[in-house]
C-alpha positions in Angstrom: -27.6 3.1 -14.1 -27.1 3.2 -10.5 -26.5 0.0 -8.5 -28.1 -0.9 -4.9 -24.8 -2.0 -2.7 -26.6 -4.9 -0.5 -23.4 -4.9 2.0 -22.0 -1.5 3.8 -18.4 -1.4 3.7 -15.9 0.3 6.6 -12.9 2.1 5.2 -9.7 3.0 6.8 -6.5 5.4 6.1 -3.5 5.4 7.8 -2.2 8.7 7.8 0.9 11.0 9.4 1.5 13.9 7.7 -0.5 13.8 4.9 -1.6 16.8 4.2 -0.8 17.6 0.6 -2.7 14.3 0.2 -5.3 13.2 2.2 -8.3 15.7 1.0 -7.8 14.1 -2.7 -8.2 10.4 -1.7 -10.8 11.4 1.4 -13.3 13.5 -0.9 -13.2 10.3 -3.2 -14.6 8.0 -0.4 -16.9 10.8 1.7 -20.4 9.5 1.1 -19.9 6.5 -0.4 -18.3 4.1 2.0 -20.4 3.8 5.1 -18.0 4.5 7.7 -15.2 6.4 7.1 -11.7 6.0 9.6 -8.6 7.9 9.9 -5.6 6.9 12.7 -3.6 9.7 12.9 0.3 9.1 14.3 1.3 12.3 15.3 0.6 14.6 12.5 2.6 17.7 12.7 1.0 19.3 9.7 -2.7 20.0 8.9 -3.3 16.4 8.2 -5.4 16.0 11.1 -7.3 19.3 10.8 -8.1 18.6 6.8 -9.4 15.1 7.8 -11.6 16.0 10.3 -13.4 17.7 7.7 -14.7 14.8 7.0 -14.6 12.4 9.6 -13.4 11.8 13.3 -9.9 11.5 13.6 -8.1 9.1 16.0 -5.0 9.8 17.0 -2.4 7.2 18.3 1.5 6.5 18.7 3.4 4.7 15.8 3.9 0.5 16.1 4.9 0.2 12.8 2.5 -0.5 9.8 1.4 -4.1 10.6 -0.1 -3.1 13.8 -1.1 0.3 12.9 -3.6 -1.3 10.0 -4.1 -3.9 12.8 -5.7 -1.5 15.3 -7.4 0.2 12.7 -9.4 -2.5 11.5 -10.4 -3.2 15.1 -12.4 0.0 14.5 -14.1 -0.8 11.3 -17.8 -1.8 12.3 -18.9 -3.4 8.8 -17.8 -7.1 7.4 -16.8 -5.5 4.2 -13.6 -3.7 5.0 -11.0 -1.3 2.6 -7.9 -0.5 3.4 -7.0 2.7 1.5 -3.7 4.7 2.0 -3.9 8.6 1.7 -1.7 8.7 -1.4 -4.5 6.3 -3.5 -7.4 7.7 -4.7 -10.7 6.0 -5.8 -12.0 6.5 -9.1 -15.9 6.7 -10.0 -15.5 3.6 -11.8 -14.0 1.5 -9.6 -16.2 2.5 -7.4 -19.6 1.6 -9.5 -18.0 -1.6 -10.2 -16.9 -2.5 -6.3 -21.2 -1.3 -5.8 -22.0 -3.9 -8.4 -20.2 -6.6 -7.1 -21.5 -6.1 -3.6 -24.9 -5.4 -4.8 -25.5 -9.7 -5.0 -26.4 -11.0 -1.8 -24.1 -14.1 -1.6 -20.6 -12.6 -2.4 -18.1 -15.8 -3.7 -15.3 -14.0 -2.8 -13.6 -12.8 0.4 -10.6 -10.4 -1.4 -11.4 -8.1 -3.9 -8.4 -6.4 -5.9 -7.9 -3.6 -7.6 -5.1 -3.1 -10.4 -2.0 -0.2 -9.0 -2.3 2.4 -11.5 1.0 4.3 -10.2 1.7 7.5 -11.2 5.7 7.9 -11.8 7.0 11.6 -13.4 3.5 12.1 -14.2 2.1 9.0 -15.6 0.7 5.7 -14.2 3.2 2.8 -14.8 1.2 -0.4 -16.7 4.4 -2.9 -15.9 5.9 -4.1 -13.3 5.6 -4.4 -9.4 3.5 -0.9 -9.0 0.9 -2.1 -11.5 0.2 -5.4 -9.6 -3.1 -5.8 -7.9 -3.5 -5.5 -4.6 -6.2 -6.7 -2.3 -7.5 -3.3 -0.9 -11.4 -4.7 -0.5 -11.8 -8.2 1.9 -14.1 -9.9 4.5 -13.2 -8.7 8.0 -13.9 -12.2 9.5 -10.2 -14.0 10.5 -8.6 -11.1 8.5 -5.3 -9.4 9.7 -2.4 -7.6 8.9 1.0 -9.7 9.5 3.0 -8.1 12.0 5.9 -6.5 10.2 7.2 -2.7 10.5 6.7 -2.2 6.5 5.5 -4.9 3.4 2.7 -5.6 6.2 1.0 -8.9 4.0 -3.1 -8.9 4.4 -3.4 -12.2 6.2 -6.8 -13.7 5.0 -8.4 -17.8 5.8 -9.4 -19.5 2.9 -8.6 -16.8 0.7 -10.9 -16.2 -2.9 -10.1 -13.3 -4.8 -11.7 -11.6 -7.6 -9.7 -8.8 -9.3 -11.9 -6.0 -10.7 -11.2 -4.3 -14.2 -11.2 -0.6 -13.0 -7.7 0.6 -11.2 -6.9 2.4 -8.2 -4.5 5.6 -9.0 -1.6 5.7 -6.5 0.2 8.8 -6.1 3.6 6.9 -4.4 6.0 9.6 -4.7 5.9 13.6 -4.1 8.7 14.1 -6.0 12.1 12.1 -7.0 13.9 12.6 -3.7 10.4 11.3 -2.4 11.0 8.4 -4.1 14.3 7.4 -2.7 14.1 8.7 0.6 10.8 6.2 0.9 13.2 3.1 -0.2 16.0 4.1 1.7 14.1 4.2 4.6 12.0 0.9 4.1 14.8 -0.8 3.1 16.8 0.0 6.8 13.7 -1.3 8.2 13.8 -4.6 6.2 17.0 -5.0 7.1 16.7 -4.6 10.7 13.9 -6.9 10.8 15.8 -9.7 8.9 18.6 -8.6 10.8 16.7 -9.5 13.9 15.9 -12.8 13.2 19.1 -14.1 12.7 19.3 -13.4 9.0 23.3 -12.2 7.5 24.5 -10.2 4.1 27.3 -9.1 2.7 28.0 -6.3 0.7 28.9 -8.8 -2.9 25.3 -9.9 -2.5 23.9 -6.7 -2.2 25.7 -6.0 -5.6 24.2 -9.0 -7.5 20.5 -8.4 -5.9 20.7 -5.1 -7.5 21.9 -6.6 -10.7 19.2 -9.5 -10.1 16.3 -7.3 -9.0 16.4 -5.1 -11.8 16.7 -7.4 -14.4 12.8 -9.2 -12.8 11.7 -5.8 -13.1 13.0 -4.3 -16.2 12.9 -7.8 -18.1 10.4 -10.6 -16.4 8.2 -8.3 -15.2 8.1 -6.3 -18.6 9.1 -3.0 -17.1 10.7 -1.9 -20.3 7.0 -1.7 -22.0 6.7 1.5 -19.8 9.7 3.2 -22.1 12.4 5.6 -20.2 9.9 5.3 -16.9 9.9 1.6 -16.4 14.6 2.1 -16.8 14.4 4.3 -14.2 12.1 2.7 -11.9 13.6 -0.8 -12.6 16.8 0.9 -11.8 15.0 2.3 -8.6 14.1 -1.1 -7.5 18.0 -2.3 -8.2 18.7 0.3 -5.9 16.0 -0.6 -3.2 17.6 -4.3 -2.8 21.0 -3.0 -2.7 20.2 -0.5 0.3 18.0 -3.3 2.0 21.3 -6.0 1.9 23.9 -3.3 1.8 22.0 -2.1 5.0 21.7 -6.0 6.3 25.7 -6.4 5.7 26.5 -3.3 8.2 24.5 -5.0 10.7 26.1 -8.3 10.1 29.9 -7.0 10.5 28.7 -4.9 13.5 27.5 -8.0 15.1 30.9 -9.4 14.4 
């Protein structure tokens, strides 16, 4: 039965060189959000040309992702705002169920969230940090992105947030080089920005946040329900806090 959405909704993507992507998540949002935006940053591939297929592309320099999402929601026209990343895609479901919840006129809510269904060699992940919701739907009113160069936190007043049953699929990683060239880098970009305000490491305490990171995952956060996957990518995360304070510590003894 179909639903009458009572409030329009702006979306946004983020995108530089996308291409392989982009058409998979864009096609699920073309006619049902009612505005569609893509910020290019310097696309060297088709990115730009496959998007315009379906909407206006605007093209910028690269600040980092807190401003990026920052000067893309400056665009977004509607009070209903989604923030959708090329590598996500939205199912029918999820859809139908975001339209039902905005088809009441008084909303109680100014986050919606979706559950991460993460796809990891092939399957979505159930456990763990990629299966946590995140808050992809929200009230553009005081909203903003924190200022950060990656991890950029949704900054919301008076935050209420409902969390939908249907998930979002998340296509993270092109392949497993993907997957650690993305962590390497994020993690030299953590470490620069805790580096730059006044933070210190040491190459011991990158050793036992790998130990201690992997155990949250695999253990706390129930990563060994998702069998020989939720090892690896536990191990993956392990890895991810090593490079972040391994990275941190060359900082700190170049300082010295």
């Amino acid at each position: 039965m179909s639903v009458v959405r009572k409030h329009p909704i702006s979306c946004f993507v983020i995108a530089c060189n996308e291409e392989d992507r982009i058409e998979r998540c864009l096609a699920s949002l073309s006619g049902w959000v009612d505005e569609l935006i893509v910020l290019d940053s310097g696309s060297t591939d088709n990115t730009v040309a496959i998007a315009q297929q379906y909407v206006t592309v605007h093209q910028t320099d690269w600040p980092g992702y807190g401003p990026q999402r920052n000067r893309a929601l400056a665009l977004c026209q509607h009070d209903w705002v989604l923030n959708i990343d090329a590598d996500e895609v939205m199912s029918d479901a999820l859809k139908h169920e975001i339209d039902e919840v905005l088809s009441q006129q008084d909303v109680a809510v100014n986050l919606i969230q979706f559950k991460w269904h993460t796809y990891f060699f092939g399957k979505p992940l159930k456990f763990g940090r990629y299966s946590s919701p995140q808050g992809k739907l929200f009230l553009k009113a005081g909203a903003s992105f924190k200022n950060r160069q990656v991890h950029e936190t949704l900054l919301l007043p008076n935050k209420k947030a409902l969390t939908l049953r249907h998930g979002l699929a998340h296509y993270s990683w092109r392949d497993y080089q993907h997957v650690q060239d993305k962590h390497l880098k994020y993690a030299c970009l953590l470490a620069q920005e805790k580096f730059d305000k006044g933070k210190t490491s040491s190459v011991a305490y990158a050793c036992l946040r790998f130990v201690t990171d992997f155990i949250q995952q695999y253990l706390f956060r129930l990563g060994c329900l998702d069998g020989w996957r939720g090892f690896l990518m536990a191990i993956v995360i392990g890895q991810y806090a090593f490079h972040k304070y391994t990275a941190l510590a060359e900082l700190t003894n170049r300082g010295e």
